[in-house]
Structures are given as structure tokens and as C-alpha cells.
C-alpha positions in Angstrom: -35.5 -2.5 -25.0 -32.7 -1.4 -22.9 -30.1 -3.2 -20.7 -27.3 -2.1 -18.3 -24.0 -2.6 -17.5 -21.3 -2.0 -15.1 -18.6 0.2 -16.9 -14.8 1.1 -15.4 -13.6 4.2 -17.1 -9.8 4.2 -18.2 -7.3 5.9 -16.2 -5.4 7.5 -19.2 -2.4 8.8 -17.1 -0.4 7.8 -13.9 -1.4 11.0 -12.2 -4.8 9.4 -12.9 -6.5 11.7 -15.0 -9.7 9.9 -16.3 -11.3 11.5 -19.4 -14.5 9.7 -19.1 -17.5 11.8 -20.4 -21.2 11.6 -20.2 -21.8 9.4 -23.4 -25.0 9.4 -25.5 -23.8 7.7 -28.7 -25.0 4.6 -31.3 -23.3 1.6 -30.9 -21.3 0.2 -33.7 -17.9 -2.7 -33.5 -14.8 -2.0 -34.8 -15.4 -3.8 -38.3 -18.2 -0.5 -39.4 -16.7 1.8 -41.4 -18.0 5.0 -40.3 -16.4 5.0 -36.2 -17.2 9.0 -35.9 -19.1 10.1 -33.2 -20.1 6.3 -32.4 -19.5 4.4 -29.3 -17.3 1.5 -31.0 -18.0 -2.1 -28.8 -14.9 -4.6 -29.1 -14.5 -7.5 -27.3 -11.2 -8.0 -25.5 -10.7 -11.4 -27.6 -11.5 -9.4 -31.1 -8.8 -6.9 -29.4 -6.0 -5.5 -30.9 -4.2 -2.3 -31.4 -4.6 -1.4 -34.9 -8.5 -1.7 -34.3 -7.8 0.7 -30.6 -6.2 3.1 -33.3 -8.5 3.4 -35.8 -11.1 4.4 -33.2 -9.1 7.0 -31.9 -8.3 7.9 -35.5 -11.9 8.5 -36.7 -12.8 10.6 -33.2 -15.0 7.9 -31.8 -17.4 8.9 -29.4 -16.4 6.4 -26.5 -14.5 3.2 -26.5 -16.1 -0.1 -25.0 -14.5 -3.4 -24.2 -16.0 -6.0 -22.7 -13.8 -8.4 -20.3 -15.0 -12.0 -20.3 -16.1 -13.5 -17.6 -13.4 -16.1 -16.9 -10.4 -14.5 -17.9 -8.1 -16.9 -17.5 -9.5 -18.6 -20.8 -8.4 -15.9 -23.0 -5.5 -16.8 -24.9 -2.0 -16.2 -24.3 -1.3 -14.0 -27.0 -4.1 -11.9 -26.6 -3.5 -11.3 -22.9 0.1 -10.8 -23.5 -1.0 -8.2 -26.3 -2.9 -6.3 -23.9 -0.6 -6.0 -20.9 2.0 -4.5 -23.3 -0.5 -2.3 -24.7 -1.4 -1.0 -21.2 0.8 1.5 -20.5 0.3 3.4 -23.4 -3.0 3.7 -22.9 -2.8 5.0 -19.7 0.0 7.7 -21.1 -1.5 8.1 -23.8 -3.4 11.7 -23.7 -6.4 11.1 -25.6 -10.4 13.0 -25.7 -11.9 9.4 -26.3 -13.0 8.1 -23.3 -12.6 4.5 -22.8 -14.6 1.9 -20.9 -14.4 -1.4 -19.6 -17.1 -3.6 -18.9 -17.6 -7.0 -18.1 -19.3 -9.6 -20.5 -22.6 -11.0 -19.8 -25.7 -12.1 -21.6 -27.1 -9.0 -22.6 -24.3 -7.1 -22.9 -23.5 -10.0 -25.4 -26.2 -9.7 -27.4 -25.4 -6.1 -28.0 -22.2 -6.7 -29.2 -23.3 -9.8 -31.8 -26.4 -7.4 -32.9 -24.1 -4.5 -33.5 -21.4 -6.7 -35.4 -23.9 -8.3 -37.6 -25.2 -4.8 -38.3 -21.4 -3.6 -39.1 -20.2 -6.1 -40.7 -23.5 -6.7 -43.4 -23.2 -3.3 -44.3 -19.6 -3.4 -46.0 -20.7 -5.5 -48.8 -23.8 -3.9 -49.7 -24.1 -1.5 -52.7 -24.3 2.6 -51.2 -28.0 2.5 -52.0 -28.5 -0.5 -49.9 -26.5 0.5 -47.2 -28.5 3.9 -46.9 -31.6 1.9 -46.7 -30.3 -0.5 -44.4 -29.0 2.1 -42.3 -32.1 4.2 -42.2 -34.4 1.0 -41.6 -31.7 -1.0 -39.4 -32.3 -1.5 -35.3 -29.6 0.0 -33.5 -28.5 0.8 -29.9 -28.3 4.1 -28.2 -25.4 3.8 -25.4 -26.0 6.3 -22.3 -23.9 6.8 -19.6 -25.6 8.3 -16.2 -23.7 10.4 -13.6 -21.8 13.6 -12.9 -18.6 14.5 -14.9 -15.4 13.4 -12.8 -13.9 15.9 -10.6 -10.7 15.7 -8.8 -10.4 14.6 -5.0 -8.9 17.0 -3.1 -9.1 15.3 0.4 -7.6 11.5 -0.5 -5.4 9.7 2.2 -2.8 6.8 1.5 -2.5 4.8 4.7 0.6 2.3 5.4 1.0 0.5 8.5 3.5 -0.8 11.0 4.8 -3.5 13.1 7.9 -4.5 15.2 9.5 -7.8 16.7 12.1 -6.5 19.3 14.8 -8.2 19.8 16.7 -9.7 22.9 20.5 -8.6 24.1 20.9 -5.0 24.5 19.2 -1.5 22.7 21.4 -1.1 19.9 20.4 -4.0 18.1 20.7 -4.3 14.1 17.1 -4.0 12.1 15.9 -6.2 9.5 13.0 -4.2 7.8 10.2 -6.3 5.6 8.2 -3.9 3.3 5.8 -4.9 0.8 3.7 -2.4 -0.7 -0.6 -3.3 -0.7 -1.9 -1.3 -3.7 -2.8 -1.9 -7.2 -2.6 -0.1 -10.7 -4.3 -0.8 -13.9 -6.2 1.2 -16.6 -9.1 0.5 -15.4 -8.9 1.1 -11.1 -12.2 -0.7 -10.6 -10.7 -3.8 -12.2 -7.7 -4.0 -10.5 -6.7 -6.7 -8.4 -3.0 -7.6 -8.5 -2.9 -11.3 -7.7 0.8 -11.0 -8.3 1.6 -7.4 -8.0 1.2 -7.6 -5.3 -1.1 -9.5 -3.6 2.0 -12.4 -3.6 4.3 -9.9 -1.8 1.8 -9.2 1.1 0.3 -12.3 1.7 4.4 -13.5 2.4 4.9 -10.4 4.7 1.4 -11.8 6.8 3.1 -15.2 6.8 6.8 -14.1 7.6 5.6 -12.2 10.4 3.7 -14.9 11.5 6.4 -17.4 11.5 8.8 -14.9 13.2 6.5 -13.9 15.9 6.6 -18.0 17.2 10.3 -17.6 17.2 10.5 -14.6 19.0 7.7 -15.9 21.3 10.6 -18.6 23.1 13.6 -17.0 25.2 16.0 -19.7 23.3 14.7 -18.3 19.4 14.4 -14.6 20.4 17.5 -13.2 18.3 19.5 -10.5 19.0 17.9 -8.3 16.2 14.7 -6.3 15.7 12.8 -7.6 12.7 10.3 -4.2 11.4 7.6 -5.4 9.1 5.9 -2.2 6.7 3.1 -2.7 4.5 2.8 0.5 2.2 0.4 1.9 0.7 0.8 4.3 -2.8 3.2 1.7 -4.1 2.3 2.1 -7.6 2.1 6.0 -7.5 6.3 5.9 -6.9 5.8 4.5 -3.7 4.4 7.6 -2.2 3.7 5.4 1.0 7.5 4.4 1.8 8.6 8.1 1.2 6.6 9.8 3.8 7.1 7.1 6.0 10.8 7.3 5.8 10.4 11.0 5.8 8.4 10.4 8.9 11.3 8.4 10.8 14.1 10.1 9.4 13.5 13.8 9.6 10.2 14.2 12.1 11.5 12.1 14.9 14.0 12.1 17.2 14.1 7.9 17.6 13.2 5.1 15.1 14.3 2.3 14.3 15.5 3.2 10.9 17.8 6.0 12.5 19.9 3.4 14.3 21.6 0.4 12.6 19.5 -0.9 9.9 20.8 -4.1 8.4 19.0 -4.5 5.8 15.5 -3.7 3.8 13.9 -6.4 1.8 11.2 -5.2 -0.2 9.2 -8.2 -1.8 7.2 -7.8 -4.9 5.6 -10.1 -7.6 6.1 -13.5 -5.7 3.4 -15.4 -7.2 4.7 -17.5 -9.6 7.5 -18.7 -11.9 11.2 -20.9 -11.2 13.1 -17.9 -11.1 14.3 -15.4 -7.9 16.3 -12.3 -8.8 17.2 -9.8 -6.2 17.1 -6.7 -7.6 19.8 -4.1 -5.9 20.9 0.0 -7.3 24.2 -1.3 -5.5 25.8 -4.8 -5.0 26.5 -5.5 -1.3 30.6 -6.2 -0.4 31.3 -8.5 1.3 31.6 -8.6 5.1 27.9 -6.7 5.4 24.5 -8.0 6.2 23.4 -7.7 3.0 25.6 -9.8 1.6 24.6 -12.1 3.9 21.6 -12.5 3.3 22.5 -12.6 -0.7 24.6 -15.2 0.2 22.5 -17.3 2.3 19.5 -16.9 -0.5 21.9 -18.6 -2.7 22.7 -21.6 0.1 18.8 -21.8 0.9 18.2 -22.1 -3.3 21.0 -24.3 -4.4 20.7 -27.1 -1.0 16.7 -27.4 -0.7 15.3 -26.1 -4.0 17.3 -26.4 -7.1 14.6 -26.3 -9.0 14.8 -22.6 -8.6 17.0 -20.4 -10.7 18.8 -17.6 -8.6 20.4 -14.3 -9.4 21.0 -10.9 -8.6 20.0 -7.8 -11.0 22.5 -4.6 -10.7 20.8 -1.2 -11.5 21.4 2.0 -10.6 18.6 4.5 -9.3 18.2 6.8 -12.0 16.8 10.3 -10.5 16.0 11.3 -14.0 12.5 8.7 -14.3 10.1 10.6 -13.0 9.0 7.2 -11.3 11.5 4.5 -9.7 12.3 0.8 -10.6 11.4 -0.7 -7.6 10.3 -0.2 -4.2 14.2 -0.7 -2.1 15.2 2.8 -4.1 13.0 4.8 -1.9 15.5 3.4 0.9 18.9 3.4 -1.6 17.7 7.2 -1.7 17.4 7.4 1.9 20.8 5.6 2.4 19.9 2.3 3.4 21.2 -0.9 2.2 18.0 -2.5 0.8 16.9 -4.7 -2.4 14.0 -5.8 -3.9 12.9 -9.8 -4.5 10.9 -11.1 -7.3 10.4 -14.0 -9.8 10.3 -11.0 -12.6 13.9 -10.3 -14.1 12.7 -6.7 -14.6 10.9 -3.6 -13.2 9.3 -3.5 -16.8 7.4 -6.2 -17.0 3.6 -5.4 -18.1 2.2 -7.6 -15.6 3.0 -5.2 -12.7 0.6 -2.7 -14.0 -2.2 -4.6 -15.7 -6.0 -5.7 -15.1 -5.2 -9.3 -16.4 -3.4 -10.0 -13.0 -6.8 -11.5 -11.5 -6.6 -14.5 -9.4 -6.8 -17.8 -11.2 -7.9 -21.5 -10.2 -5.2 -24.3 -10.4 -4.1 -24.8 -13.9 -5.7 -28.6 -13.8 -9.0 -27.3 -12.9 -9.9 -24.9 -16.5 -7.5 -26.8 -18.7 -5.2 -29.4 -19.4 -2.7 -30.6 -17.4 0.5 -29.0 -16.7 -1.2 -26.2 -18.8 -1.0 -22.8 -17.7 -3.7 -20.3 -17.2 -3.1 -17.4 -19.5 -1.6 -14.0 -18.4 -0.3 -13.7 -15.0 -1.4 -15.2 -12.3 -0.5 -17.0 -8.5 0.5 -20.5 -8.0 0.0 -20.9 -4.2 2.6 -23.9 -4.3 5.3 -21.8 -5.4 4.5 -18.7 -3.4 4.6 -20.9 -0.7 7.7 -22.4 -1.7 9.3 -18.7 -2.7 8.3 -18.0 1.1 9.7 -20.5 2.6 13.2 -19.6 0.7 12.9 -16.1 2.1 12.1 -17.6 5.9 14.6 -19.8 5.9 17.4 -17.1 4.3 16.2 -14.7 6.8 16.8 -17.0 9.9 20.2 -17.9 8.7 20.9 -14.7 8.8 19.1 -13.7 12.1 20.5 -16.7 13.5 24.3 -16.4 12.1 24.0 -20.3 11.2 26.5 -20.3 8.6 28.9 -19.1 11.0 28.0 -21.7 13.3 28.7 -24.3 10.7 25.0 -25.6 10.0 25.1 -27.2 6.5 22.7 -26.0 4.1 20.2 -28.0 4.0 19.3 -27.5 7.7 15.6 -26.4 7.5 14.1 -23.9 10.4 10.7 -23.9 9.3 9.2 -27.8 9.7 6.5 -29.2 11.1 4.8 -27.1 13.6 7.1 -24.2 12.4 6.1 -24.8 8.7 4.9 -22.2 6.6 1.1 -22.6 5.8 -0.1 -22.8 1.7 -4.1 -22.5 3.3 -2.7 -19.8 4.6 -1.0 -17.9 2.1 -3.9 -18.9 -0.4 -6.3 -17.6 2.3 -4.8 -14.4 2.2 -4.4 -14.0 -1.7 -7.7 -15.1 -2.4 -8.8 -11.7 0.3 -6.9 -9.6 -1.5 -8.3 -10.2 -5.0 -11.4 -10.5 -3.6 -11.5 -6.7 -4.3 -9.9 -3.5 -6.1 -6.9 -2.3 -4.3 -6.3 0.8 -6.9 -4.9 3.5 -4.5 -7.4 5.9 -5.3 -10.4 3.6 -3.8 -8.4 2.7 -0.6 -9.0 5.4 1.6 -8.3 5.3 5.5 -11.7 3.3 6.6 -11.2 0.8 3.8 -12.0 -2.7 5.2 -8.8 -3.3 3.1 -6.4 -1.5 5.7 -8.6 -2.1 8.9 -8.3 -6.4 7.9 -4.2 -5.8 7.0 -4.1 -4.0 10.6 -6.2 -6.4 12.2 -3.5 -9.3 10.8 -0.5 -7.5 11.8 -1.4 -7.0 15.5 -2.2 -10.6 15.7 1.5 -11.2 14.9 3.3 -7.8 16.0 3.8 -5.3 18.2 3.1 -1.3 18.3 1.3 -1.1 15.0 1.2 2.1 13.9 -0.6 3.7 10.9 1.3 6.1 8.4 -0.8 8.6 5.6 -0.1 10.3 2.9 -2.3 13.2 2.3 -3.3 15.0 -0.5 -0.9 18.3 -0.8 -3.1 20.9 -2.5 -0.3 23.8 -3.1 1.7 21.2 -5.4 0.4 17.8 -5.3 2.2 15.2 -7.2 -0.5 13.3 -8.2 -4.2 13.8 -8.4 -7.0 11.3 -7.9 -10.7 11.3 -10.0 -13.9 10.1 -8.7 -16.9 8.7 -11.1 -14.4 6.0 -11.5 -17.5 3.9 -12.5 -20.4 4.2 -14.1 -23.4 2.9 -15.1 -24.1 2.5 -19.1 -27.9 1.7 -20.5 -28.3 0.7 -24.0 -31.4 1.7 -25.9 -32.9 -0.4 -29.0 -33.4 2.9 -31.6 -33.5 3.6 -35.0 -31.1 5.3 -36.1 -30.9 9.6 -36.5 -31.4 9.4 -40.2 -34.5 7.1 -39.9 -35.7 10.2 -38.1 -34.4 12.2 -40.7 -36.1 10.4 -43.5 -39.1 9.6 -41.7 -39.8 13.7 -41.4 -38.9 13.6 -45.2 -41.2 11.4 -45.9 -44.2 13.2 -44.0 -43.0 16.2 -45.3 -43.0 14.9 -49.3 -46.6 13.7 -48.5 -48.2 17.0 -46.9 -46.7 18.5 -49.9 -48.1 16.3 -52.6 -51.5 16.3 -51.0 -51.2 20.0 -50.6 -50.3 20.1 -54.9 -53.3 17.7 -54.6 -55.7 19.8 -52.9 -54.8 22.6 -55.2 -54.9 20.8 -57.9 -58.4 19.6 -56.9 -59.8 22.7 -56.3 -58.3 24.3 -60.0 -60.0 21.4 -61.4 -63.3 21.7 -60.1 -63.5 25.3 -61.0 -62.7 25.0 -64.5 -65.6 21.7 -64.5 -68.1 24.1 -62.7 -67.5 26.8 -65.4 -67.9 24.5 -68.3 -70.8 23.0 -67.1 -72.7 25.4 -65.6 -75.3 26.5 -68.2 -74.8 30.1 -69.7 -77.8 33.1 -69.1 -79.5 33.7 -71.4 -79.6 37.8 -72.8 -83.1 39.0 -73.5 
């Protein structure tokens, strides 16, 4: 018997370095007591990080856990467990490859054959266990394909769009950057529902809103609105670098050279009652920025109180080897930017993690007012957190607070509205596929749809790449990302092992026997055979 699956090697560092390994091991779970040299099976619901160590501990062969199918039934706990254990098991330097696969029947009944098989043999006495072990069905995992190699030709492509605006050339720019890409351990599973699908699905839609307006001579504002959608994000936003590098050092004109207002970068948007703007350096007063701050807090506090609002103060730390959040690439730079999101922290596991798949409506898989487990979008709310955004942003382009309009004037009704089909359209794209930034390469349908979007919405959209530098690159990308893994039905090696004892202890008694045999009948053949008689 064999059966395959479809297994996502673990990316065990963030300059992805994937230690996978051509694997020819026996199966055995976590519960066995003898891990060496085995590939050790877990399910993600039987997961925890004691059991992770004491594979590592006892120099397992290879690591496999399986992902269930709908993983938004997982509990909270054990999802929460996971995310934090994430990280260090992508910095974690280890020679045990690690595999993720996702659950189905066969793969199943693997996993329930091997457990029953580990688990019997701890309260059996050591004869037993020999015998069961050398008599006992097992499974012979086998992973097919080449030995990973590094990439040396990968390209990171961002894009770009404009709004002009109306009244003269040196206008004030309003820049909207969200960044496209994912990060997980396992690449081939991540999808970032939140981190960031959220984010760019509210760029699509702010553009979209903001093109209408800039459609009619009596809405086209006196400022240019630039919209960037970066790629890289979760490799320290290698995307927004070059392109600032791009427009600040390599050209003579840009936008960005002249009188930038303001950068908003928008990240994890998905979910959750809270907005924080995260900033490296509170605005003063008098400045755009604080503007917009200011008008964020009007938008919150006169149309949704529900919503809690705040701004998060932290400095840009040059020591990290990787940055907070996507506005210190501009802080860097020296442009007034911040970052928004409903997570009070650039720490959060959720940013990084495989769980962050797109979920169904909370009423649909379980009760009631019940939330899925681990993160996840709520279209209402990223709908609603959009239209907060849209209707700061016009306040701002617009100067309405100046002009006296109260607080709970609303820009964006009716026709103007912004669209939840829409934004859930857009989300449900995105997760529709891996966005890890090492399978996104310049022909990816992926940046040809994004591109497609923006020009429906912008002007002069422009691609940006980051190639691979091969003198000192700061990162380095792996292929044989995924494999495929059979499993045999085998004995086990000692079976063998006993089994040629066994042949050999019989050829060996009937060679004694043969022997014997032959002694024998010589000695009867003497004694009977009648003597000669001497004349």
C-alpha cells in the first residue's frame, strides 16, 4: 500500500533557508519512545511544543504535521499556541527538516495506524515490544525531488499609480502604500487574510472611491493622491526601499521629491474594534499629519464609536536587523508617514503565521456571535475600517474641518459608498493563493490581476523590482519549496533483520542435521555390515 501527499517544507529562517532533505524514514507519532532517525507524524490539534522539542531532541529524521482541513475549527488555544511558536521555528537553526501537509483520508489513516502502533508499545513488557516491533506493519515515508538550491535570478515587483491633482504643479502628495506579500513557515501555505490581504483590498477600494471624485471638476482637489502596492513587505520591506531609492536618488522628478504630505501605510485591517496609528514620531500640530490624526479621531468618535482609537509612539530602531512597520522605510527616508492597524503592536504572531487563512462568517461554522479561531477577516469591519480611512482622508483633502463641516458629515454615501462585495471580492482573490515572496515572481497572475485593478482606477502605473544582488544579497530565496511524500506499508528493518536470522539458524541446523545424518549412517553401515571371513 502506499498513498501521497502534498508536503510544504518549513522555512527555518527569514533569509528563507529551507533545510528540507530527501526523506526515506519509518513513520512513528510523537507518543513512541524511540523518535531517532524516524519521521515523527503529529497532528496540529495533538501539537504542542514540548512534543516539537523532543523530536528535535532525539535527532528525528523529518518532522510532519498535518493541517486540518477546515482550520478555522481548531481551537483557540491551540492556534494561538502555534502563531507564537512560529517564529522560532523559522529562527530556529535546526538539521530536522520539517513538513506541513494537509489532512485528508489517507493521510489520516497513517497517522491513527502509526499512533495505535506507538502508543500499544509503551505498556508492553521489552520482550513483547521486540516482537511486536519486528512483526508490527509500519510505514516507510519518501520524499521525491532534488535537494533545494538557492535562486539566484528572483524578482520582487511593486507597482504604481497616481491621481493628479487640480490648481497648480506644486501640489502636496498624499501617498497610500500597502504592501501585497505574505510570510509563514511554510511559504506554500501562506495566505495572509489579514496581513495583508485587509490592507490591499482597502488600497483597491480607496483608489476606487477617489478616482470618482477626481473624475468631477467640482471634487478634483488640489492634491495628488499616489497609491503603491509593494511587494517584499515581509522581507523588511525590500519593495518600498528600492522604490524610494528609485525616486529619491535615480530620478531627477517624482512625486516623493516635492512636497509629500503624508504616507499612510495600511496593514492588518481585517478585523477587531480597535485602530491604532502607529508613528516613530508624533506629528505637531499645524502639519498634515496631524491632520489627518486629528480628523481619524473626528471620523471615529462622530460616526463609529464603537471603535476604539489611538496613536502608538515608537522610535525606528536601526539596531533590528528588520523594522516595525512598513512607514519607517519612509521615517528613514525623511517623510512624515505612519502605519494603521487594528493590532496594537508590530509583534503580534498573526502577521507572520499560516493560521491567517480566510474564514467564513462566524454564524456559518459555529455559534452565534462566536468567533472563528485564530485570525481571520470580518468583511463588515474591514469595510467599516475603510470607510473610516476614506472619509479621514477626504477631510483632509478637502480641508472640511476648516470649512466648519461637523463631524458627522459623511462623503462616501449612496452612490459614493464603499462596497463590502467588493472588498470581500478582493480578499477572497487574494487568499485564493500563496503570496510568500519567494513564489511571486514578475509573471505571477498575482501582480498582472493587482496591475490590471490599479489601471482601472489610476493613472501611469508603473512597475518597480527588486532583484536579486548576487555580490551581497540580503536575503536568499530556496526552490523545492514543496514536495511530494509517498508512504509505504513495510515491515519494519529488524523484521528483515530477524527474518535473515531466522533463515540463517535454519540452514545451519539442517546443515548440523545433514552432518549429523551422514555420521550416523556411517557408524549403522559399519555395525551392520557383516564382517569377512579370514580363511
Amino acid at each position: 500500500m502506499s498513498s501521497r501527499c502534498t508536503a510544504c517544507s518549513s522555512t527555518t529562517s527569514r533569509d528563507s533557508r529551507t533545510r528540507n532533505a530527501i526523506l526515506n524514514t519509518e513513520a512513528r507519532t510523537v507518543e513512541a519512545e524511540v523518535l531517532s532517525r524516524r519521521c515523527v507524524i503529529m497532528r496540529l490539534a495533538d501539537f504542542s511544543y514540548d512534543k516539537y522539542q523532543k523530536a528535535l531532541r532525539q535527532s528525528a529524521g523529518a518532522v510532519v504535521i498535518i493541517l486540518p482541513k477546515n482550520m478555522s475549527a481548531m481551537p483557540q488555544d491551540i492556534v494561538q499556541q502555534f502563531m507564537e511558536l512560529e517564529p522560532e521555528m523559522l529562527a530556529m537553526e535546526t538539521i530536522v527538516p520539517v513538513y506541513f501537509a494537509e489532512e485528508d483520508d489517507e493521510l489520516l489513516s497513517i497517522y491513527t495506524q502509526t499512533l495505535t502502533s506507538s502508543s500499544s508499545q509503551s505498556s508492553l513488557s521489552a520482550a513483547e515490544v521486540l516482537l511486536h516491533t519486528a512483526t508490527a506493519n509500519g510505514f516507510q515515508m519518501v520524499t521525491s525531488g532534488a535537494q533545494s538550491k538557492a535562486i539566484s535570478d528572483w524578482a520582487i515587483t511593486s507597482l504604481e499609480g497616481r491621481l493628479t491633482g487640480v490648481g497648480g504643479e506644486d501640489l502636496p502628495t498624499i501617498v497610500v502604500v500597502a504592501h501585497y506579500d505574505t510570510f509563514g513557515v511554510a511559504p506554500w501555505l501562506s495566505y495572509g487574510a489579514d496581513s495583508n490581504g485587509s490592507g490591499v483590498s482597502m488600497l483597491l477600494e480607496l483608489a476606487r472611491l477617489f478616482s470618482k471624485l477626481y473624475t468631477y471638476k467640482r471634487t478634483h482637489a488640489a492634491y495628488n493622491l499616489l497609491f503603491f502596492v509593494s511587494g517584499g513587505g515581509k522581507f523588511n520591506y525590500q519593495g518600498t526601499k528600492r522604490w524610494l531609492e528609485d525616486n529619491l536618488d535615480h530620478t531627477d522628478s517624482s512625486l516623493l521629491q516635492d512636497n509629500v504630505a503624508f504616507v499612510l501605510c495600511l496593514d492588518t485591517l481585517g478585523n477587531g474594534d480597535s485602530l491604532y496609528l502607529h508613528v516613530s514620531k508624533p506629528p505637531k500640530e499645524g502639519t498634515p499629519q496631524y491632520s489627518l490624526l486629528k480628523e481619524l479621531e473626528t471620523v471615529v468618535a462622530s460616526q463609529h464609536p464603537e471603535v476604539k482609537f489611538s496613536m502608538v509612539h515608537k522610535k525606528i530602531n536601526l539596531a533590528d536587523d528588520m523594522l516595525a512597520w512598513e512607514h519607517e522605510r519612509f521615517g528613514i527616508r525623511r517623510l512624515p508617514a505612519f502605519t494603521l492597524s487594528h493590532l496594537p503592536s508590530h509583534r503580534s504572531a498573526q502577521r507572520s503565521s499560516i493560521m491567517d487563512v480566510r474564514s467564513v462568517s462566524p454564524s456559518s461554522r459555529h455559534g452565534a456571535g462566536e468567533p472563528p479561531a485564530g485570525p481571520h477577516v470580518d468583511v463588515s469591519k474591514l469595510s467599516r475600517n475603510a470607510k473610516v480611512v476614506a472619509e479621514a482622508l477626504a477631510r483632509v483633502i478637502y480641508n472640511l474641518t476648516e470649512k466648519g463641516a461637523s463631524g458627522d458629515l459623511q462623503i462616501f454615501t449612496e452612490q459614493m459608498q464603499v462596497q463590502e462585495e467588493h472588498l470581500s471580492a478582493v480578499v477572497d482573490w487574494l487568499t485564493a493563493q500563496p503570496r510568500a515572496a519567494q513564489l511571486v515572481d514578475k509573471d505571477s497572475s498575482v501582480v498582472s490581476t493587482l496591475e490590471y485593478h490599479l489601471s482601472r482606477y489610476l493613472k501611469d502605473v508603473k512597475r518597480h523590482y527588486v532583484k536579486a544582488d548576487k555580490r551581497d544579497p540580503e536575503f536568499v530565496f530556496y526552490d523545492q519549496l514543496k514536495q511530494t511524500m509517498n508512504a509505504y506499508r513495510v515491515k519494519p528493518a529488524i523484521f528483515d533483520l530477524l527474518l535473515a536470522l531466522c533463515i540463517a539458524a535454519y540452514l545451519g541446523m539442517m546443515y548440523l542435521a545433514i552432518q549429523n545424518f551422514g555420521l550416523l549412517y556411517s557408524v549403522v553401515r559399519r555395525i551392520t555390515q557383516p564382517k569377512a571371513k579370514v580363511h
